[in-house]
C-alpha positions in Angstrom: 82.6 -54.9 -24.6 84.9 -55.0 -21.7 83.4 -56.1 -18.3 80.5 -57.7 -19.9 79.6 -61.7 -19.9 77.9 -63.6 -22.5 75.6 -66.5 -20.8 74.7 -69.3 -22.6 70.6 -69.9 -22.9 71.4 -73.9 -21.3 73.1 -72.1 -18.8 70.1 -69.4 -18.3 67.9 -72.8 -18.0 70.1 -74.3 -15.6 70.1 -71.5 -13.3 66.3 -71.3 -13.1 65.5 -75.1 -13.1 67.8 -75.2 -9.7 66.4 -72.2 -8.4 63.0 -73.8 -8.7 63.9 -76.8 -7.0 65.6 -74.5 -4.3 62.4 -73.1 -4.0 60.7 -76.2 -4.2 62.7 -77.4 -1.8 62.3 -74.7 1.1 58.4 -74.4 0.1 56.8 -77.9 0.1 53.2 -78.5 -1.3 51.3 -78.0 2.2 49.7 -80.7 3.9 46.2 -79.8 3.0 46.8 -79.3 -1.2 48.4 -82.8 -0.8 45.4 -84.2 1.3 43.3 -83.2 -1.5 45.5 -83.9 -4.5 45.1 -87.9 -3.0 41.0 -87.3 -2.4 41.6 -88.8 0.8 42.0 -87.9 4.5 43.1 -90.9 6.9 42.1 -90.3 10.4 42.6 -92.4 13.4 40.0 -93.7 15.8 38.2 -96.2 17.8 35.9 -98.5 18.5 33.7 -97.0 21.1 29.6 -95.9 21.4 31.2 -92.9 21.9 33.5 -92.1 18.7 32.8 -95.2 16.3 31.2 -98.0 15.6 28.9 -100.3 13.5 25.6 -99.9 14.5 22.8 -101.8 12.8 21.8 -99.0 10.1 26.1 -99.1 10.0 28.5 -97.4 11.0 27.7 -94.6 13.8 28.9 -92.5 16.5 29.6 -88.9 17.4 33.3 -88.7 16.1 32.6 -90.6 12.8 30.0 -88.4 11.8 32.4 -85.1 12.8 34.9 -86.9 10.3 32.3 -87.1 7.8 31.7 -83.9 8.1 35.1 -82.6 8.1 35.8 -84.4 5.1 32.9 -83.3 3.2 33.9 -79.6 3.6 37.5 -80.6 2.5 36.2 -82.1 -0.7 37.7 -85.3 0.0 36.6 -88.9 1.6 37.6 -90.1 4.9 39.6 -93.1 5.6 39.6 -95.0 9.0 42.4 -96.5 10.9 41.5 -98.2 14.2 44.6 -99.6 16.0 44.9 -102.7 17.9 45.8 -100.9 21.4 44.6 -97.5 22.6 48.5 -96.5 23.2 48.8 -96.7 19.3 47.0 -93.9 18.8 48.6 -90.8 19.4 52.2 -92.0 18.2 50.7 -92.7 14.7 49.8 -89.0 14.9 53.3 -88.2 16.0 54.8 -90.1 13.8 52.4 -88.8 10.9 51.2 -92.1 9.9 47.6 -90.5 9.6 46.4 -86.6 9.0 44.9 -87.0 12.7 43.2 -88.7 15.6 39.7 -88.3 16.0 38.9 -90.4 18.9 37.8 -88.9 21.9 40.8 -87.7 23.3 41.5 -86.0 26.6 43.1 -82.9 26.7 46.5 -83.3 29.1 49.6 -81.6 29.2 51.3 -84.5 28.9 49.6 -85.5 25.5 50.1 -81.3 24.5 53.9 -82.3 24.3 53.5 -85.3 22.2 50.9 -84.0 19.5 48.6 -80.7 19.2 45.0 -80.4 20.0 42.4 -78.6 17.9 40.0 -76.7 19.9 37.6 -78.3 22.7 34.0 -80.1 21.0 32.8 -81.1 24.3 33.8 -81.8 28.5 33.5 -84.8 30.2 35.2 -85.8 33.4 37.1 -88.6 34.8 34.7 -91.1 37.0 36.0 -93.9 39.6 33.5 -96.3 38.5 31.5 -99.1 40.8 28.4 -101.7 40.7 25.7 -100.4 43.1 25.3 -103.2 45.7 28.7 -102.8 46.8 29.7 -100.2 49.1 30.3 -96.9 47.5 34.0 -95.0 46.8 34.0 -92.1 47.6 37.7 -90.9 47.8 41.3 -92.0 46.7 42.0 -93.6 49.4 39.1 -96.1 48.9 40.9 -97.3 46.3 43.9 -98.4 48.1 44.1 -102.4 48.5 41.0 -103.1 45.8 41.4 -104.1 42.1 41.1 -101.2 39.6 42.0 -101.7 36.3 42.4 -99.3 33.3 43.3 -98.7 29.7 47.2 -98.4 29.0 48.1 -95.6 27.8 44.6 -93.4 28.4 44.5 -90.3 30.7 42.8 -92.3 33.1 46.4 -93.6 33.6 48.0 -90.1 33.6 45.8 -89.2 36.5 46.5 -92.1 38.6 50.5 -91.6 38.7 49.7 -87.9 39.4 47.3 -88.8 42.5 50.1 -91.6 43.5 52.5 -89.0 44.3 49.9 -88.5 47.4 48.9 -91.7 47.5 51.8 -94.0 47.5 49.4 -97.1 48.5 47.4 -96.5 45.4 48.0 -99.6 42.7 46.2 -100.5 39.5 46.3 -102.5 36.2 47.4 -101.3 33.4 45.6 -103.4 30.2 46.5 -102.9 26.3 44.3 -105.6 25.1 41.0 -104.3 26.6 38.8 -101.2 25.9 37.1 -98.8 28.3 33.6 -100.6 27.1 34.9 -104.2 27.9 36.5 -102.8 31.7 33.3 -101.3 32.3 31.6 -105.2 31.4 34.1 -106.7 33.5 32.9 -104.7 36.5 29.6 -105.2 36.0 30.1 -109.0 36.0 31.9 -108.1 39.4 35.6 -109.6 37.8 37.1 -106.9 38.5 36.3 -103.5 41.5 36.7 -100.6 39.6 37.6 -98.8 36.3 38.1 -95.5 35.8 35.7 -94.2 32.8 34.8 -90.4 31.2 31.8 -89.1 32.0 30.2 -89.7 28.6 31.2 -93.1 28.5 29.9 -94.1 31.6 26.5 -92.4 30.4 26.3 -94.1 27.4 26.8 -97.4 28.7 24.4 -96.9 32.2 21.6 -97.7 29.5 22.8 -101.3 28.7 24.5 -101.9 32.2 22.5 -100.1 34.7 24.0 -101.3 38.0 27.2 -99.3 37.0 27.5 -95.7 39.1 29.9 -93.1 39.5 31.6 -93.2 43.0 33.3 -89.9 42.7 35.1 -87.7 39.9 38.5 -88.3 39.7 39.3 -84.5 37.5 37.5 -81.5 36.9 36.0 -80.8 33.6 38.0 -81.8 30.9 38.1 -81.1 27.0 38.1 -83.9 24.5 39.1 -82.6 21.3 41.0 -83.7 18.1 44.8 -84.7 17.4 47.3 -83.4 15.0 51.2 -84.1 14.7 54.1 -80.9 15.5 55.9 -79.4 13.2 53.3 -79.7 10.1 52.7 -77.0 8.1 49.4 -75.3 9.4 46.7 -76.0 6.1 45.1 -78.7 7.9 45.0 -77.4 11.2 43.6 -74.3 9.9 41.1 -75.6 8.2 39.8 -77.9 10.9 39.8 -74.5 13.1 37.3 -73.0 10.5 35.1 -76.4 10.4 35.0 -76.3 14.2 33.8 -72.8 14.3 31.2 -72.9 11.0 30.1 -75.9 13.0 29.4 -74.8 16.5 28.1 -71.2 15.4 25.0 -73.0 13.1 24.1 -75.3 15.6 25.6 -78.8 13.9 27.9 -79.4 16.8 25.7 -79.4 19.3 22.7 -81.3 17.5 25.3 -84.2 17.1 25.8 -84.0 21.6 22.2 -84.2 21.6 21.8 -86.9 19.2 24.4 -89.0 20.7 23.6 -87.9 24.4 20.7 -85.6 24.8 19.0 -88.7 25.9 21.6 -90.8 27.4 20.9 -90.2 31.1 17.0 -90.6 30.8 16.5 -94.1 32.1 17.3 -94.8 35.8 18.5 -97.9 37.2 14.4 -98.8 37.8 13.1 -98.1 34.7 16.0 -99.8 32.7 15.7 -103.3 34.7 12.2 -103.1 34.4 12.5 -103.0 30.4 15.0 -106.0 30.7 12.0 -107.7 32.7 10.0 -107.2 30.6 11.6 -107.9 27.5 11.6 -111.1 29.1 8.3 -111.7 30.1 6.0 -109.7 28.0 7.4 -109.0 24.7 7.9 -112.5 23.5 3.7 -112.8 23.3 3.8 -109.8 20.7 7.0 -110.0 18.8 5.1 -111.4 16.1 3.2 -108.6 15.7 5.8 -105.9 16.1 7.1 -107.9 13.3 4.1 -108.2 11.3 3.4 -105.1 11.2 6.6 -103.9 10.7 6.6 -105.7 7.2 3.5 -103.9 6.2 5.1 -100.3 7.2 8.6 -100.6 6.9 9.1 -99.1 10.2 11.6 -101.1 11.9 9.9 -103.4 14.7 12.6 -102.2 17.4 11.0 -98.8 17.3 7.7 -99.9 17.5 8.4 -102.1 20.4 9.9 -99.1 21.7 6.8 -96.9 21.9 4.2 -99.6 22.7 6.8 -100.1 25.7 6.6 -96.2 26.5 3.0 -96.1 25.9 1.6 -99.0 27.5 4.7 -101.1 29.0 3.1 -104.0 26.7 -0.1 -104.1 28.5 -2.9 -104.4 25.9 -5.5 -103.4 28.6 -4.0 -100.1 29.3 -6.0 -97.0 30.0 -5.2 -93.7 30.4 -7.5 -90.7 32.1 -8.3 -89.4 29.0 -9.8 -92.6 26.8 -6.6 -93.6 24.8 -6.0 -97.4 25.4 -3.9 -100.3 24.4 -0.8 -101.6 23.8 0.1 -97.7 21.7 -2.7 -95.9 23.2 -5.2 -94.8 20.3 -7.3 -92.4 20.3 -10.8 -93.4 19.5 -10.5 -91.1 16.6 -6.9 -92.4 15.5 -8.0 -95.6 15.9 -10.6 -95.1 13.3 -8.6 -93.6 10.7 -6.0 -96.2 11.3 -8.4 -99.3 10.6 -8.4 -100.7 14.0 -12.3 -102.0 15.2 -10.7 -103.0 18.8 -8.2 -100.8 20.8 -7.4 -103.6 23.3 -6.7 -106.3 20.7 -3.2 -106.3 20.5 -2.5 -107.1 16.9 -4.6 -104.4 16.0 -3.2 -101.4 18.2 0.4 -102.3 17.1 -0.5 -102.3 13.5 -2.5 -99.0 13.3 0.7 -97.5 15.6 2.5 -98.7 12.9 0.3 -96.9 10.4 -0.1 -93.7 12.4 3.7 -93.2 12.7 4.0 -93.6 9.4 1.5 -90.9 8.5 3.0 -88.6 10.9 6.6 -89.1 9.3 4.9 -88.3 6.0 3.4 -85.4 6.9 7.1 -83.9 8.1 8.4 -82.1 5.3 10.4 -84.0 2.9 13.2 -81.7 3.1 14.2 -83.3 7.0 16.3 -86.2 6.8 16.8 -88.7 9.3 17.4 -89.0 12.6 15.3 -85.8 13.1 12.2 -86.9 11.0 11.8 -89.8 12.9 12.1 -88.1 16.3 10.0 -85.4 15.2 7.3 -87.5 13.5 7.0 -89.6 17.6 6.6 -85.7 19.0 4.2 -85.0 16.4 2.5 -88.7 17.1 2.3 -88.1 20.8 1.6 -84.3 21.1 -0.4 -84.4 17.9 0.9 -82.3 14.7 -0.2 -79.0 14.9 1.0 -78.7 17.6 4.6 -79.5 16.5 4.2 -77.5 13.8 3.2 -74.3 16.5 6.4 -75.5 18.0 8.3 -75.2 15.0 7.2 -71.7 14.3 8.4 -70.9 17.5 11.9 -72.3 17.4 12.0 -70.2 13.8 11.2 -66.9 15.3 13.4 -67.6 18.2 16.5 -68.0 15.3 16.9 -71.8 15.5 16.5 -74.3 13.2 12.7 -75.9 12.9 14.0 -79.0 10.9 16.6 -80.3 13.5 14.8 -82.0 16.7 17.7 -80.5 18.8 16.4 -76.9 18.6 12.7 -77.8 18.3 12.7 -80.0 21.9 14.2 -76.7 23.2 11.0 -74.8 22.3 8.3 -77.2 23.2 7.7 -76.8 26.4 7.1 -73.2 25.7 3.6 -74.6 24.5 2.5 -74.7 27.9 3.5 -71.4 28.7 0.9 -68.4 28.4 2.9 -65.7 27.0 3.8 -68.3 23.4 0.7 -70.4 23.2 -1.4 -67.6 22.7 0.2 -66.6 19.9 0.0 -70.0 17.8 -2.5 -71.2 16.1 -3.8 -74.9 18.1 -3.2 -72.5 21.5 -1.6 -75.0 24.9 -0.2 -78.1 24.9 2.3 -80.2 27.5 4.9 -79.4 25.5 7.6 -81.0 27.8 5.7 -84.0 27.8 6.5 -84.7 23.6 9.9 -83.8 25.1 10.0 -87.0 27.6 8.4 -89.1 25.0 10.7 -88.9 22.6 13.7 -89.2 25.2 12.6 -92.2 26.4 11.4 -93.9 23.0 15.2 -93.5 22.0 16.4 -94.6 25.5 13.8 -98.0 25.2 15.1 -98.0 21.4 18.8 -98.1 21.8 18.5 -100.5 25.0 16.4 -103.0 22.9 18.5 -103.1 19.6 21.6 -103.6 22.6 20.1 -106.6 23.7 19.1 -108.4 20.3 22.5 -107.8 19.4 24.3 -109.1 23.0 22.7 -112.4 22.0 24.4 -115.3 20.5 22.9 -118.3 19.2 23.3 -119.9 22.9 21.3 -116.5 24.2 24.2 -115.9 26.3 25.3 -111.9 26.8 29.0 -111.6 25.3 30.4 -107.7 25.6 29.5 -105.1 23.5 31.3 -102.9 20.5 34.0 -106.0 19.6 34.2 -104.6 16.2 37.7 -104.4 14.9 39.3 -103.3 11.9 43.0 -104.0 10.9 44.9 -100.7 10.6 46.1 -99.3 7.2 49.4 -97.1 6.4 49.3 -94.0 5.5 
């Protein structure tokens, strides 16, 4: 037939195979199908109390447990790359070496032009930090002629070369082999003047060096928030948009800032060298039976130091007002129930503390999972249960979750408050006093397992978080 053209089926095939791959070519499997094609997303962090590290129950911190998290919704399991240097960490995200940076970044506009950020998780600010004893910074030019030294490559190092412009006299140090944690040891062993920290970092590490202050802020409030390369498709970064959103409207976000630092700021310079004193001096007498009876209860004897500090500062002929005495303070009633014949004998007391925290934690339902059944259980042990459990019905009604101790220390004090305590069942109750308790349990806690682990076998204090992990290709 004239005009028309007979194709070959191999030539049909040949046609669609390359417009496939044309196809194929201008379409690419996107980022996130290839994430979980692999089961695996490799994200990029640090050693820090404030992002990661290996804590004695394992590995910890605010922005591992995020990752977790993130991952978990993805389907996938998360993979860790820690870098030698700070200043490794956001040209691995540029150069797309990981899927992204989760590592307490500041948001600058001078990082904006190397990578993108996700949205802001939380706001610290930048602090000109000092031992107390020495005469206070308070501005820039205080600086001028002293030795400051900071991490390479952080926006602590940004903001100095922005404020030099003005300050032309202004020098510092510039360290890559050195993390914010180990500055912040150095000027607490007065080798150095000053470092510049964030705000949570400094707060964090107040606990374990409590001479270190906060001359002056440096910035205003800035966002810390997670890192992903330019010019990648949008799947990931997406998806990480609808985590951060699930996650801040049920609450999950900011239970992790209160688990991390809800309590961070409790202990003052006085009450934290105190502890160290008395760690010294009076806990050595009853380590034994801290220890004891932590075999018997399998509550760990760290804790248990911890409230026998907060109850009775290790004083087993503490009294209070209202009858309790002790090293933990029983009741006459509690001690009883709990075994324990003589209040003031201090194997006794710590044992049926022992006991009685682990019946409180019993009695929480099975349902909570730890960190918050332990925190609630010490509410419950120091405000007494039904009492807690009032408070929990509260925190319900008010739309908040009764099963994470984040929303429930919100509601407590409202025990002591007319217009809510007549509506529950065991009426008042100090209910910001549980609140306290529990604050400063986890405060004593932390600063205690800090200190066993600062200690080498010459009982000489090295610096802390020294964990370091080789980093992996992508």
């Amino acid at each position: 037939m004239p005009g028309s053209h007979n194709i070959s089926p191999r030539r049909v095939l040949l046609l669609l195979l390359v417009a496939f791959l044309l196809v194929a070519c201008t379409n690419p499997t996107p980022l996130l199908e290839r994430i979980r094609g692999r089961g695996e997303l490799v994200v990029v962090t640090r050693n820090s109390p404030t992002t990661y590290y290996q804590g004695p129950d394992g590995l910890a911190g605010m922005e591992y447990e995020l990752v977790q998290l993130f991952a978990a919704e993805l389907g996938v399991r998360a993979r860790f790359v820690i870098p030698d240097r700070f200043d490794e960490i956001l040209p691995l995200v540029a150069r797309r070496e990981v899927h992204l940076a989760a590592a307490g970044l500041t948001v600058t506009p001078q990082r904006e032009t190397l990578v993108r950020f996700g949205p802001g998780y939380q706001e610290i600010t930048q602090q000109l930090v000092y031992k107390a004893g020495h005469r206070r910074p308070r501005k820039v030019e205080n600086l001028i002629g002293t030795q400051l030294e900071i991490v390479a490559g952080s926006s602590h190092e940004e903001e100095l070369h922005r404020l030099s412009a003005n300050y032309p006299g202004l020098h510092w140090e510039s360290t890559r082999n050195l993390d914010p944690e180990e500055l912040l040891f150095l000027v607490n062993e007065e080798l150095i003047d000053y470092t510049i920290a964030d705000s949570n970092e400094l707060a964090l590490n107040r606990r374990y060096y409590p001479k270190l202050a906060a001359g002056f802020n440096l910035t205003e409030p800035q966002k810390l928030a997670w890192a992903f390369a330019h010019a990648e498709d949008d799947s990931l970064y997406n998806a990480m948009l609808s985590f951060f959103d699930k996650i801040s409207k049920n609450g999950t976000l900011a239970q992790l800032i209160e688990r991390y630092y809800g309590y961070a700021e409790k202990l003052n310079f006085v009450e934290a060298r105190n502890f160290r004193r008395h760690v010294a001096l009076r806990l050595p007498e009853y380590l034994p039976f801290f220890q004891k009876a932590a075999q018997d209860t399998g509550v760990d004897w760290q804790l248990l130091a911890a409230i026998g500090y907060q109850e009775s500062h290790w004083n087993p002929k503490a009294i209070s007002p209202t009858g309790v005495r002790g090293i933990m303070m029983l009741t006459r009633a509690t001690a009883k129930q709990m075994g324990v014949t003589k209040r003031t004998d201090p194997e006794q007391s710590i044992l049926g503390g022992a006991r009685y925290v682990r019946r409180m934690e019993k009695r929480i339902p099975a349902r909570i999972k730890e960190p918050d059944r332990l925190w609630l259980a010490l509410a419950g042990y120091n405000v007494g249960f039904g009492h807690l459990e009032d408070a929990r019905i509260i925190t319900q009604h008010q739309g908040s979750d009764p099963d994470k101790w984040a929303d429930v220390k919100q509601h407590l004090p409202l025990l002591s408050q007319k217009k809510w305590y007549k509506t529950t069942r065991h009426g008042y109750a100090r209910g910001l006093e549980p609140v306290q308790y529990v604050d400063n349990i986890r405060g004593y806690y932390d600063l205690l397992k800090w200190i066993n682990r600062q200690q080498d076998e010459d009982g000489k204090a090295k610096a802390p978080y020294a964990l370091t992990i080789a980093p992996a290709a992508l």
